[in-house]
C-alpha positions in Angstrom: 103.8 6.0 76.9 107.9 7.0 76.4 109.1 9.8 75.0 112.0 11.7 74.8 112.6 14.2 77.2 116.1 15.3 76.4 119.9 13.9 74.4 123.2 14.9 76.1 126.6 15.8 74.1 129.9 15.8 75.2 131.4 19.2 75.6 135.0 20.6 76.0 134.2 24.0 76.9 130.8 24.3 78.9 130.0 28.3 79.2 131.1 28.4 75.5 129.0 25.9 74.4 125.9 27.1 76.7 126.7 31.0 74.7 126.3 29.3 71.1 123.3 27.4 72.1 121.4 30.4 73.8 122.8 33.1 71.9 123.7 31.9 68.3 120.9 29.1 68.0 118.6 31.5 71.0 117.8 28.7 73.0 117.2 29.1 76.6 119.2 28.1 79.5 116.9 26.0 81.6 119.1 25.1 84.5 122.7 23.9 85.9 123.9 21.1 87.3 126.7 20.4 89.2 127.1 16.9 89.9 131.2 17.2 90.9 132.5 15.0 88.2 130.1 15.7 86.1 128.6 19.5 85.1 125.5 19.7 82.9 123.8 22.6 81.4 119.9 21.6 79.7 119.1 23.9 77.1 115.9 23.9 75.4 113.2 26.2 73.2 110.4 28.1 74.5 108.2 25.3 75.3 110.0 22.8 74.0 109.5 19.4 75.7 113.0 17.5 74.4 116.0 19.4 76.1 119.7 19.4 74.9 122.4 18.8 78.1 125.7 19.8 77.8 127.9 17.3 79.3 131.6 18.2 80.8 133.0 15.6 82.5 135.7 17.2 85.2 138.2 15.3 84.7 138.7 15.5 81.0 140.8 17.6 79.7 140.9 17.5 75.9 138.2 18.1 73.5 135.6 14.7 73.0 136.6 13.2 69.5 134.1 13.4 66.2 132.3 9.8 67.3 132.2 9.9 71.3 130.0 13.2 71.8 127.1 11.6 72.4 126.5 10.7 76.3 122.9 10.0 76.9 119.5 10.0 75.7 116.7 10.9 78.7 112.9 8.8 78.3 109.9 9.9 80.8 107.2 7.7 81.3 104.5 7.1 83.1 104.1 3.7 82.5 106.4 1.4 85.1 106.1 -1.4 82.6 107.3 0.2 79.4 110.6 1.7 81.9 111.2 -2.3 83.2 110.7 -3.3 79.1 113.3 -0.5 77.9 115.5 -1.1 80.7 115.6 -5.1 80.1 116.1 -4.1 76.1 119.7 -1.9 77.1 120.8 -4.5 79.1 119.9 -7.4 76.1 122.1 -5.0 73.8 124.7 -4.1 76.0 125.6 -7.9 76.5 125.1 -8.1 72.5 127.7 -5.3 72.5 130.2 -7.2 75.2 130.1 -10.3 73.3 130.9 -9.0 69.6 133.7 -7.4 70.8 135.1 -10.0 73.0 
């Protein structure tokens, strides 16, 4: 089946974010990522499967706004079908998306 391994939120401040969420909340750092316009830091519980990333995107350089924080949710799977299915559903409601705005 799916489930959820992890959510990512936009950050402004990535080392101060990573400090509240392992030492005010005592999560754990799992690992960085540097990705060059894009740095990630998963944090996570003592065996805790889902896994919060911290998301700074390089080039910004103001805060992300009450509304855009969110930037991804991560599925596992082990079912190639269920991945084609949930990947044909985004792309149904993206185009959804594109056309009520248009």
């Amino acid at each position: 089946g799916i489930h959820i391994s992890g959510f990512g939120i936009n950050v402004d401040d990535l080392d101060r974010s990573a400090e509240f969420y392992t030492k005010a909340l005592g999560l754990q750092e799992k690992m960085k990522l540097d990705l060059g316009e894009l740095h990630e830091v998963m944090v996570a519980g003592e065996g805790d499967r889902p896994a919060i990333l911290l998301v700074k995107h390089a080039e910004r350089t103001s805060a992300p706004e009450p509304g855009n924080g969110f930037e991804k949710i991560v599925f596992v799977t082990d079912d190639v079908d269920a991945a084609d299915w949930l990947r044909f559903e985004q792309d149904k409601h993206e185009r959804l998306l594109v056309a009520a705005l248009a």
